[in-house]
C-alpha positions, 0 to 999 in steps of 0.5 A, a space after each residue: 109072329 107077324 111083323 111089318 116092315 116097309 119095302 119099296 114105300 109100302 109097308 107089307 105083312 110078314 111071317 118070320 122066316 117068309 124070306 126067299 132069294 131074290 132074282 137081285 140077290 137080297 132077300 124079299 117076301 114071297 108073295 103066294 100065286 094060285 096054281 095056276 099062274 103062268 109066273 114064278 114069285 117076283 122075288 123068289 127063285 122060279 119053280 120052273 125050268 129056266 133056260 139059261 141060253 148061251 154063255 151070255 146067261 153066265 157071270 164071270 168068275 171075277 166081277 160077277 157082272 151080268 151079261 144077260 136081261 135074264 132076270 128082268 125077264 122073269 121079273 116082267 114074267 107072264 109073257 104076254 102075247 102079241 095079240 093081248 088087249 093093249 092095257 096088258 101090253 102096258 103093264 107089262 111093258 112097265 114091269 120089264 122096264 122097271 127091271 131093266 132099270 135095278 139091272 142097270 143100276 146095279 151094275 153100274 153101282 158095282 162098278 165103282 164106290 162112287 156109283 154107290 148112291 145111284 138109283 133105283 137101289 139094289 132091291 128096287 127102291 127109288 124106281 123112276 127117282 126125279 130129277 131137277 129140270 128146268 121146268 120143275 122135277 121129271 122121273 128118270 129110270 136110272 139117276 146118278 146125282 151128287 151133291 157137287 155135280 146134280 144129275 150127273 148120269 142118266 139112263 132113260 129105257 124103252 121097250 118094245 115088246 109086241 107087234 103092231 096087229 092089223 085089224 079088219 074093220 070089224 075089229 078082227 085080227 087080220 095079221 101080226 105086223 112088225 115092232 116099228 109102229 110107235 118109233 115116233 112117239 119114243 122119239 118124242 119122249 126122248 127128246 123132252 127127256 134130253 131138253 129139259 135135262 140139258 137145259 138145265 145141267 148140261 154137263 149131265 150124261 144122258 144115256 138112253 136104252 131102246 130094247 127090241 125083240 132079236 126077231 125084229 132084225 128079220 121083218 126087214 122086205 126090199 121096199 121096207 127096212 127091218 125093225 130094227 134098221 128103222 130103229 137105228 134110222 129114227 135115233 140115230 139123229 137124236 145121239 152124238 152129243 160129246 160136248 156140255 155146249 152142244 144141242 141139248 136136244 140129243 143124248 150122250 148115247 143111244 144104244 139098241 138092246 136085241 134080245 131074246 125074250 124065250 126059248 132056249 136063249 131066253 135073255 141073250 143080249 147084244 147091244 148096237 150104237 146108233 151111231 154105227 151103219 145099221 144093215 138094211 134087214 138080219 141082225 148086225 155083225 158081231 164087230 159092231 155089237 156090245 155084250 151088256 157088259 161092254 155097254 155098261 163100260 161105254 156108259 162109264 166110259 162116257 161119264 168119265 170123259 165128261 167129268 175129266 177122270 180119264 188119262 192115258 198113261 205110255 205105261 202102267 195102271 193106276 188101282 183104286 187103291 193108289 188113287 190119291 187121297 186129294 182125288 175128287 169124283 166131280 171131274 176136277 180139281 181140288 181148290 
């Protein structure tokens, strides 16, 4: 027997029972590879050994939060090389991108009842879902809006993947360079994000997530920082906004993800505000990094500062079962 049903927009053909476990944890139709695809079905468990890594690969026992990118990574899967023509690149870098957004939004939305509309959904519908500006509508990759506050949060996520290739003039490769070459032109994208946001609902949050290969802490020389200093350096200047009536040029946070894209640590993740030093060239203190789990407290944390929901108490703790029955999720006080 052959139904049909409507899955992310798109009506799809199915068996009855053609169901496999979805990387996201809800069940999806398989979608069937020849032998010899580098990747596993999108929405099935991989065929293939996967490395899980360190601890990082884990969930912990009690919240079941993520801490690795891991399934993202497979989501993107088949990895592409640093020397594919750039049309590859790009999807790629889409696939990952479009991971990383159910990823983060699902785990927000785990956190509490009051994320539970945050989009995309749990199985990745509503990806890049708009939201008003002031010049009309903009996707945005993780949306939170309400009915009483509009867009409340949003996370805007880049990815660099690949390294820039040097050519000779005949086209040839001549060398595998670094991953700094298009930190100009994320830079300028983050900026129309966090003005035509701003400018038009300025208590909105904007977070934003720049993901860099772990390898790019290293490419650093002594007359050139490494890719990931130079990262910091380029966003640095477009964070630290802690107040509605500040420039709406800058966002809420920046954070940069350095992960490992293979190996045996394939999806560790640690992040870095920009707002901290960065080293000149190797990776960052351990002091000065965040799990994934901890950059998703900061973003919350953030959220809740804005909206006036935190409060300090010399003792005690108040439960989600305590909260009082007059308590409202926009931050202020019911009149």
């Amino acid at each position: 027997m052959r139904t049909s049903r409507v899955i992310g927009g798109h009506s799809r053909n199915y068996k009855r029972g053609d169901f496999a476990p979805s990387l996201y944890g809800s069940a999806r139709p398989k979608r069937r590879h020849s032998s010899n695809e580098r990747c596993a079905p999108p929405y099935s468990t991989p065929s293939r050994p996967v490395h899980r890594g360190s601890d990082l690969a884990k969930r912990d026992n009690e919240g079941m939060r993520a801490s690795s990118i891991l399934p993202a990574l497979i989501k993107a899967d088949p990895i592409i090389p640093h020397t594919a023509n750039q049309n590859e690149k790009r999807k790629y870098a889409q696939r990952f991108s479009d991971a990383l957004a159910v990823l983060v939004a699902n785990e927000i939305r785990g956190r509490h009842k009051r994320f539970e509309t945050i989009r995309p959904g749990p199985r990745g519908d509503g990806r890049e879902s708009r939201a008003k500006t002031k010049k009309g509508f903009k996707k945005l990759d993780v949306n939170y809006s309400t009915l009483e506050l509009g867009l409340a949060l949003g996370v805007s996520i880049k990815t660099v993947n690949h390294k820039d290739l040097k050519r000779t003039k005949s086209g040839e490769i001549k060398s595998i360079s670094r991953y700094d070459h298009n930190l100009s032109r994320h830079d300028t994208e983050f900026l129309a994000e966090s003005s035509a946001y701003h400018q038009r609902q300025p208590y909105a949050v904007m977070v934003a997530l720049f993901f860099l290969p772990a390898d790019g802490c290293d490419d650093g020389t002594a007359r050139r920082a490494s890719s990931f200093g130079r990262a910091v350096e380029w966003f640095h200047h477009r964070a630290g906004r802690e107040r509605p009536d500040e420039d709406p040029n800058l966002f809420e946070r920046i954070f940069v993800g350095i992960y490992e894209p293979e190996g045996t640590a394939r999806g560790d993740v640690r992040f870095f505000d920009v707002m901290t030093a960065p080293p000149w060239n190797g990776r960052p203190p351990d002091r000065d990094l965040l799990t994934f789990d901890k950059m998703i407290d900061a973003i919350i944390s953030t959220y809740e500062r804005r909206n006036g929901m935190t409060f300090e108490w010399s003792t005690g703790e108040i439960s989600d079962e305590d909260e009082p029955d007059d308590a409202s999720d926009d931050g202020g006080i019911d009149e």
